[in-house]
PAZAPA-4460 file (N, C-alpha, C; in steps of 0.05 Angstrom, whole numbers, plus 32768, in hexadecimal, padded with zeros to 4 digits):
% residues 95
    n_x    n_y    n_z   ca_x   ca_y   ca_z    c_x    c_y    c_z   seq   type   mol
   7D7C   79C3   80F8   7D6B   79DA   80F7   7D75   79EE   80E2     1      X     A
   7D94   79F2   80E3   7D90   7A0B   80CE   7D9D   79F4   80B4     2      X     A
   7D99   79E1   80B1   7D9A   79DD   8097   7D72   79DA   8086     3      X     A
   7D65   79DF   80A1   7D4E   79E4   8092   7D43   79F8   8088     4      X     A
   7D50   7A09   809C   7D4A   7A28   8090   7D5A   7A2E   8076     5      X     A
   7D76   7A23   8071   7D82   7A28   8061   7D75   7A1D   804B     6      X     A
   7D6E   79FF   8045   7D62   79FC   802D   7D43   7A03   8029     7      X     A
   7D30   7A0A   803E   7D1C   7A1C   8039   7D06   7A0D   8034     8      X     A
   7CEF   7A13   803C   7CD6   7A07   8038   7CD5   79F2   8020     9      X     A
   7CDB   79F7   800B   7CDC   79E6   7FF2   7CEB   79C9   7FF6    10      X     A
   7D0A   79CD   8006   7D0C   79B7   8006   7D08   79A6   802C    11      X     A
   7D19   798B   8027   7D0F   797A   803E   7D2C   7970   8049    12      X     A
   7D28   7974   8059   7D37   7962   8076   7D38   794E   807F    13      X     A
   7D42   793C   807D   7D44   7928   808C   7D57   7925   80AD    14      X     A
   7D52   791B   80C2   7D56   7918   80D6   7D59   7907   80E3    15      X     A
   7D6F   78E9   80E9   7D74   78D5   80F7   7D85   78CE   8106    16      X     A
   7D76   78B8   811B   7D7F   78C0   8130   7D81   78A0   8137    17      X     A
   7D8B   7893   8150   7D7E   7874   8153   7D7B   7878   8173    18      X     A
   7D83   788F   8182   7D7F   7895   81A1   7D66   78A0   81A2    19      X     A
   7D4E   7896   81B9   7D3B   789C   81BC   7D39   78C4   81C8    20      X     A
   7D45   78C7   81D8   7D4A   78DB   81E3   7D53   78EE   81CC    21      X     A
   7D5F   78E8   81BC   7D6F   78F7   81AB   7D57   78FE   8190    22      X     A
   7D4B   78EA   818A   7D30   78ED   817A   7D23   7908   8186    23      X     A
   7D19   78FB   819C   7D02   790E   81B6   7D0D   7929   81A9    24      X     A
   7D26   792F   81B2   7D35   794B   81B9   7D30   795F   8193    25      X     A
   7D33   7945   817E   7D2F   794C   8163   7D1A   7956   8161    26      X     A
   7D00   7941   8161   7CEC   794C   8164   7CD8   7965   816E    27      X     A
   7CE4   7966   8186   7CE0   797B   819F   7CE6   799B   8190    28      X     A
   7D07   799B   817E   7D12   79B0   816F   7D03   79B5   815D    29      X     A
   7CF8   799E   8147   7CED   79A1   8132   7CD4   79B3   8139    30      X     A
   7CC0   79A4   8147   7CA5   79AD   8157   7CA9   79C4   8165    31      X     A
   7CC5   79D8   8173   7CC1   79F0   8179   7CCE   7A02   816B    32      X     A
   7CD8   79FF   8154   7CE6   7A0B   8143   7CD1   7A0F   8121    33      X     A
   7CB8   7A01   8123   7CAA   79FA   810D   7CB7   79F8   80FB    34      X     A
   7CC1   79EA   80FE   7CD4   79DD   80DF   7CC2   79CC   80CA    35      X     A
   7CB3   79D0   80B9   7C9F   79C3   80AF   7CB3   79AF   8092    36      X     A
   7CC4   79B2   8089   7CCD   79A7   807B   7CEB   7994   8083    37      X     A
   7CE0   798B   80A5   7CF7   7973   80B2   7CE7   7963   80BA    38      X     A
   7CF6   7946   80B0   7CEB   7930   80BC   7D01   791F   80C3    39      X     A
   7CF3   7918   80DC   7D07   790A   80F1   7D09   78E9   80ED    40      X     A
   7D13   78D7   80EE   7D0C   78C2   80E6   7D24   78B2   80F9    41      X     A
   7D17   7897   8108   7D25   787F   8110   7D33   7878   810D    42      X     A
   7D49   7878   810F   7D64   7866   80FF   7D66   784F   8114    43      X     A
   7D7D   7842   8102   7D81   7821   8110   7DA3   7819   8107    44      X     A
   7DAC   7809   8114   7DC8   7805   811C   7DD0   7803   80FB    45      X     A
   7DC2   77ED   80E8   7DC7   77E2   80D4   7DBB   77FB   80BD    46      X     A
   7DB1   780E   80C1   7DA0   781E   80AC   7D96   783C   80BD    47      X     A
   7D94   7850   80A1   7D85   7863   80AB   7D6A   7870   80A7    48      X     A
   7D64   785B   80A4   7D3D   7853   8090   7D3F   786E   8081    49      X     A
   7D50   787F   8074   7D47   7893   8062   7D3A   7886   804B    50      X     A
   7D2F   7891   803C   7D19   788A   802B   7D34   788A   8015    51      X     A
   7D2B   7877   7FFE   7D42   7872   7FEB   7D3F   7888   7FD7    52      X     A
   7D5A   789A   7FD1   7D5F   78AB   7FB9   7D4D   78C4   7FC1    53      X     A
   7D52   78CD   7FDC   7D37   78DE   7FEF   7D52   78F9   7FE8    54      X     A
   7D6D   78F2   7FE9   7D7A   790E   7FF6   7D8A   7914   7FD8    55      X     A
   7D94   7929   7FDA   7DA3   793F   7FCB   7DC6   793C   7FCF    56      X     A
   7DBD   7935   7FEE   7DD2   7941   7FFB   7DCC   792B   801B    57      X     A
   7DE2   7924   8028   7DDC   7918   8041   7DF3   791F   805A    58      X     A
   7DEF   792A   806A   7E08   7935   8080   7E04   7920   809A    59      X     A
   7E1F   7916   8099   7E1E   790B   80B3   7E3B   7912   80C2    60      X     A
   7E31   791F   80D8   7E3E   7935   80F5   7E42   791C   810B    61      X     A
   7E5F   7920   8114   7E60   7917   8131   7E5C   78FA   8133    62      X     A
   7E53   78E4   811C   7E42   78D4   8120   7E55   78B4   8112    63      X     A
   7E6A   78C0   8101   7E69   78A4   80FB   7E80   7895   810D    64      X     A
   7E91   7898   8119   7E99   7889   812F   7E85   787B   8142    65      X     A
   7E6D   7884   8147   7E5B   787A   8155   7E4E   785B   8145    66      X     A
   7E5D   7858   8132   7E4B   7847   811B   7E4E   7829   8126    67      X     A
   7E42   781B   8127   7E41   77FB   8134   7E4C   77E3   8114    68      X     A
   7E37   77EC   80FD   7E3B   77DD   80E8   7E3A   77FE   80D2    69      X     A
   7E51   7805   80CE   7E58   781C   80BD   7E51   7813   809F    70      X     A
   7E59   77FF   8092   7E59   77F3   807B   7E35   77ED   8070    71      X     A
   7E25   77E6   8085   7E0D   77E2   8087   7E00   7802   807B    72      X     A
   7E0A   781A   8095   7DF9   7834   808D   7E08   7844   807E    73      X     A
   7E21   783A   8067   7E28   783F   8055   7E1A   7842   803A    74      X     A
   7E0E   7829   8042   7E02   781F   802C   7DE5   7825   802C    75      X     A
   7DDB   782E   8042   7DBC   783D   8048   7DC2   785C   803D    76      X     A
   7DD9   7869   804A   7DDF   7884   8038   7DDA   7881   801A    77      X     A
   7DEB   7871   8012   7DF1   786F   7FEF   7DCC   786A   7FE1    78      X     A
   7DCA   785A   7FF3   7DA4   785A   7FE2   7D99   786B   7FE7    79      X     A
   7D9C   7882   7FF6   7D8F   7899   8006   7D8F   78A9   7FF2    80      X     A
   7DB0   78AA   7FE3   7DAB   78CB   7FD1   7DB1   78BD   7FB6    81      X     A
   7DA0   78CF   7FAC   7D9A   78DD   7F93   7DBA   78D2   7F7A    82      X     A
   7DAE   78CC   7F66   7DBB   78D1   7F54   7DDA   78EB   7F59    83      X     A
   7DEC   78F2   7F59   7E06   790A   7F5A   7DFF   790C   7F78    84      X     A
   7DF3   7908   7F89   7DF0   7909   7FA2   7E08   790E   7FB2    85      X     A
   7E0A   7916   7FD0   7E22   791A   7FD3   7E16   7913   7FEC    86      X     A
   7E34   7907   7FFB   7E35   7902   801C   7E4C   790F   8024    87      X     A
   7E3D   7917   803E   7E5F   7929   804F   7E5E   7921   806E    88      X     A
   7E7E   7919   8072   7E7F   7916   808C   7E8E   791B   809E    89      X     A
   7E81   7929   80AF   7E91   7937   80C2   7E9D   7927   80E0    90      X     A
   7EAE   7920   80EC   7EAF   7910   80FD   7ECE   790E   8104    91      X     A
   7ED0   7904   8118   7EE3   78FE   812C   7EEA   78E2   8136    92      X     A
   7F0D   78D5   8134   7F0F   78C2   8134   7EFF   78B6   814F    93      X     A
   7EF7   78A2   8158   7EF3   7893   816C   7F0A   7897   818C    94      X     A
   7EFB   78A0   81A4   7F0C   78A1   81B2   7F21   7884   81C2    95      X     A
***
């Protein structure tokens, strides 16, 4: 949410998730927060269906220890962004 407000009507958001509940809860934020420039989108163990060369920029929080086939949504990131594109990740070893 506040990286939507931060980049501002002009630009876009992307949002994935592969937990049903966890979608719902996205969605639910997006829809009572009117966030008109976030879209929420499906992910899957092997990929993060982002649209190819869609981001600027791609943040992944909390998430990659959770990764089943890491090498797989490595490589879904890298087609995700943009030419000088940048990925950042924030995360914590595996308990």
């Amino acid at each position: 949410m506040r990286l939507s407000r931060w980049i501002g009507p002009s630009g876009r958001v992307y949002a994935t998730d592969v937990g049903a509940a966890q979608l719902a809860a996205l969605r639910e934020a997006v829809q009572r927060e009117r966030l008109t420039n976030v879209t929420v989108l499906e992910g899957a163990p092997s990929t993060t269906n982002l649209p190819a060369l869609c981001c600027d920029a791609i943040l992944i929080r909390d998430v990659y220890h959770h990764l089943t086939q890491p090498d797989d949504i490595v490589r879904s990131l890298a087609a995700s962004l943009k030419s000088g594109g940048r990925l950042a990740v924030i995360d914590f070893p595996p308990r």
